[in-house]
Backbone as CSV, one residue per row, in Angstrom:
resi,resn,N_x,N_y,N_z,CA_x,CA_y,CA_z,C_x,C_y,C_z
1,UNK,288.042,171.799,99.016,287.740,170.421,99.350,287.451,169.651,98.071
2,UNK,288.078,168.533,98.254,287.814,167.441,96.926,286.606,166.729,97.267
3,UNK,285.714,167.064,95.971,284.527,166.272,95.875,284.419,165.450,94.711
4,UNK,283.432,164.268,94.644,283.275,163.089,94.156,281.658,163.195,93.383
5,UNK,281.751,163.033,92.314,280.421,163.832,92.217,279.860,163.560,90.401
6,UNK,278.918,163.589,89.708,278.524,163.294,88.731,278.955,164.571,87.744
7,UNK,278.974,164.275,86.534,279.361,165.074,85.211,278.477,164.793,84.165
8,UNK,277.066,165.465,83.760,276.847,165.383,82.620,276.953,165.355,81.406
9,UNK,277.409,164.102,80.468,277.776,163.846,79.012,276.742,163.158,78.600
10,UNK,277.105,163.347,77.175,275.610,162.338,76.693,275.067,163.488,75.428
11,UNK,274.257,162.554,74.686,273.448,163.935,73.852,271.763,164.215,74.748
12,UNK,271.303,165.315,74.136,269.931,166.123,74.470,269.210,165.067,74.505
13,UNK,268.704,164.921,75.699,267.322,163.581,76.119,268.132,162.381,76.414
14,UNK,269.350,162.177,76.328,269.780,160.765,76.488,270.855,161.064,77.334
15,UNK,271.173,161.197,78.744,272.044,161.746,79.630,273.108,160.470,79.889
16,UNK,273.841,160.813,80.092,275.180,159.412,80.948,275.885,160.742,81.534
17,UNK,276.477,159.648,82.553,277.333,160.461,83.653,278.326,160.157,83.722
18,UNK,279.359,160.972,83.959,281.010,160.931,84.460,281.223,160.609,85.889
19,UNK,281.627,159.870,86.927,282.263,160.126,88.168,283.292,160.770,88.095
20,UNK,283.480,162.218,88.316,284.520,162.548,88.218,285.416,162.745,90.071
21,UNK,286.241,163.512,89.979,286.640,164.234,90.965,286.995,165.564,91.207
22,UNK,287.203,166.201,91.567,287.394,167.838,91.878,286.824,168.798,92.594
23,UNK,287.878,170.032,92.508,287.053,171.116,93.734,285.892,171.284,93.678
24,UNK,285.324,171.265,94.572,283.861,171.456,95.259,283.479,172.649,94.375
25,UNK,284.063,174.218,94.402,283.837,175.187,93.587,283.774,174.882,92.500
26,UNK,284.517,174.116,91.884,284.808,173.875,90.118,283.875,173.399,89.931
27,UNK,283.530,174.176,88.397,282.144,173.754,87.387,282.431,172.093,86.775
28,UNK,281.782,171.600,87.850,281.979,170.000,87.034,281.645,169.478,86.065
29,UNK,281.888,170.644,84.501,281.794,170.215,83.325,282.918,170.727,82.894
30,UNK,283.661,171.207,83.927,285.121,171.752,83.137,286.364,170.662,83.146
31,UNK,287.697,170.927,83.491,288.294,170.069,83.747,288.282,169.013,85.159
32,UNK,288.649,168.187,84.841,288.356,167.291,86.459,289.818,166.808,86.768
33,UNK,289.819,166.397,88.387,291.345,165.736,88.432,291.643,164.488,88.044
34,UNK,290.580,163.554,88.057,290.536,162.483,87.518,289.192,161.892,87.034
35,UNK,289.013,161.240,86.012,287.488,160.371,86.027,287.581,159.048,86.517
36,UNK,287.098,158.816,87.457,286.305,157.770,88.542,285.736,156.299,87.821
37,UNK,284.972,156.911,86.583,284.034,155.714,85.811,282.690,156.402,85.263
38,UNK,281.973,155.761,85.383,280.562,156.315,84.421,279.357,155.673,84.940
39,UNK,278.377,156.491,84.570,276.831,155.720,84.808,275.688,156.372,84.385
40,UNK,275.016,155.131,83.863,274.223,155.257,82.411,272.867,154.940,83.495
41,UNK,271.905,156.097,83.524,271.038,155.565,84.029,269.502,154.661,83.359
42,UNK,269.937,154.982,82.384,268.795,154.254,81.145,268.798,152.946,81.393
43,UNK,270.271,152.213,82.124,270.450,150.766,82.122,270.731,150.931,83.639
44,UNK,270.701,151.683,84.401,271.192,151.367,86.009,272.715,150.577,85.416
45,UNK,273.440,151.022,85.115,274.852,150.044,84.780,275.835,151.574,85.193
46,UNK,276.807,150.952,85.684,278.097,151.933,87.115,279.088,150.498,86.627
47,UNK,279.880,152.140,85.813,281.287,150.994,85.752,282.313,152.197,86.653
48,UNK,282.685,151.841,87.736,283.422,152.720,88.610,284.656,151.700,88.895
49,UNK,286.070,152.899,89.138,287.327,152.039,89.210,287.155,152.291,90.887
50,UNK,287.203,151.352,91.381,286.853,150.943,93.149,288.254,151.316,93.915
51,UNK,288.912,151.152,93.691,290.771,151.316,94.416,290.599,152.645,94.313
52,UNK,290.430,153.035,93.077,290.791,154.911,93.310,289.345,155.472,93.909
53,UNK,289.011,155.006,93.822,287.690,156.194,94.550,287.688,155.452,96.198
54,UNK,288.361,154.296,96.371,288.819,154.360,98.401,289.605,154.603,98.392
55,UNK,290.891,155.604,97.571,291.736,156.290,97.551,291.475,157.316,98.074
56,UNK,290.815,158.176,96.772,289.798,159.628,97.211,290.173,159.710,98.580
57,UNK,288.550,159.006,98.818,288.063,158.642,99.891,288.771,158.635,101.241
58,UNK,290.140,158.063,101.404,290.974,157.919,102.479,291.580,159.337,102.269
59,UNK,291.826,160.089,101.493,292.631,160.977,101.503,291.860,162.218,102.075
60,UNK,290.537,162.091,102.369,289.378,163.321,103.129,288.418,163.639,101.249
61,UNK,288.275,163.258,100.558,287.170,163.665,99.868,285.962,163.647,100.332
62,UNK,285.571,164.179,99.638,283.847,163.821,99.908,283.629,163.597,98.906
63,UNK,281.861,163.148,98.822,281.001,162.946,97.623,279.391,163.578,97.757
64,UNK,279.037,163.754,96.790,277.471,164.352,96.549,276.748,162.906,97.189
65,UNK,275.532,163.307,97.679,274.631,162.134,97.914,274.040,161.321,97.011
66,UNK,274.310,161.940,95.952,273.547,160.929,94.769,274.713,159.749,94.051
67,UNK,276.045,160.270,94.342,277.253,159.499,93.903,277.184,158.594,95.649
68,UNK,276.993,158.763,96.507,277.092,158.324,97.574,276.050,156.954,97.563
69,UNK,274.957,157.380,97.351,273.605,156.071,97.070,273.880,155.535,96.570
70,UNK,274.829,155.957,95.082,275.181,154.979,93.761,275.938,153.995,94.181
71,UNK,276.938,154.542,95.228,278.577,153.516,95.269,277.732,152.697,96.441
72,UNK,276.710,152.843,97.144,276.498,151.769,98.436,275.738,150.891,97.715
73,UNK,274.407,151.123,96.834,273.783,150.459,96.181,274.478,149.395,95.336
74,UNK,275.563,149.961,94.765,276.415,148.633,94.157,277.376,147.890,95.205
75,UNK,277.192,148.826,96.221,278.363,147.665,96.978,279.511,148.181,96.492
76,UNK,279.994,149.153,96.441,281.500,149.513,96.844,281.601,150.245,97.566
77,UNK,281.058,150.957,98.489,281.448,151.588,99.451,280.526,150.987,100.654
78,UNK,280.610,150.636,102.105,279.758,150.407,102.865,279.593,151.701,103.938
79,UNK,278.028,151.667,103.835,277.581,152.834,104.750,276.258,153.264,104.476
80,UNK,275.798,154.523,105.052,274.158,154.814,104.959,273.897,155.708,103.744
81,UNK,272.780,155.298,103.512,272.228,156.248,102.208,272.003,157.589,102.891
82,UNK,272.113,158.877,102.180,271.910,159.657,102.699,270.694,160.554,101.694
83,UNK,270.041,161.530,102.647,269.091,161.726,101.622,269.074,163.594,101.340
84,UNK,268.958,163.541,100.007,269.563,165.148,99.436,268.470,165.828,99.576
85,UNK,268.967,167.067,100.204,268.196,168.324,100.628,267.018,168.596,99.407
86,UNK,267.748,168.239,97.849,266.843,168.645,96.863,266.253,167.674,96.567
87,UNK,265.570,166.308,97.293,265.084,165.396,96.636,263.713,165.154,96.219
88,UNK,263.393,165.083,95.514,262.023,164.837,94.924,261.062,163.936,95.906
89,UNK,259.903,164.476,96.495,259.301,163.694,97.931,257.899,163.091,96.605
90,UNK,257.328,162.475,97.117,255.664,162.189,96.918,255.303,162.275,98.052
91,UNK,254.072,163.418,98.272,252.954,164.137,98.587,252.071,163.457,98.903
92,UNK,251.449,162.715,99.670,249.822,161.939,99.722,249.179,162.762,100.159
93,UNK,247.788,163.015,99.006,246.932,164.022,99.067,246.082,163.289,100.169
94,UNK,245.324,164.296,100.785,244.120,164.001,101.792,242.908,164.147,101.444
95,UNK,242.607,162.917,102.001,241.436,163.037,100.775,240.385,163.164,102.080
């Protein structure tokens, strides 16, 4: 299955991301089938090419939930946020 999904580049402490595409199995720092666009989270700035990723998309891809939040939050894809199994909660202690 083709997935839609982030690629870590960048140097040590200063991360940016790839949108790439590719098999779900494949180590998404290896080769990809295509790159999607990028996003820098230091600036919240997503430069994503929109035609090809509702390409993907129509053709049965999927995407990770965190590429999924990204593309609704900017408004290119419409639909629900979804929320990842591994996500970081806050706890309210009882006091």
């Amino acid at each position: 299955m083709l997935t839609i999904r982030l690629s870590r580049v960048g140097k040590k402490g200063y991360p940016t991301y790839r949108l790439i595409i590719s098999e779900k199995q494949r180590d998404p720092y290896g080769k990809a089938l295509e790159i999607l666009g990028a996003y820098n989270p230091h600036t919240k700035e997503l430069q994503a090419k929109a035609d090809r990723i509702t390409y993907w998309i129509s053709k049965g891809a999927g995407m990770s939930d965190t590429v999924n939040n990204l593309l609704i939050s900017k408004k290119i894809i419409e639909g629900k946020k979804t929320k990842s199994p591994g996500a970081k909660t806050k706890k309210k202690e009882a006091k």
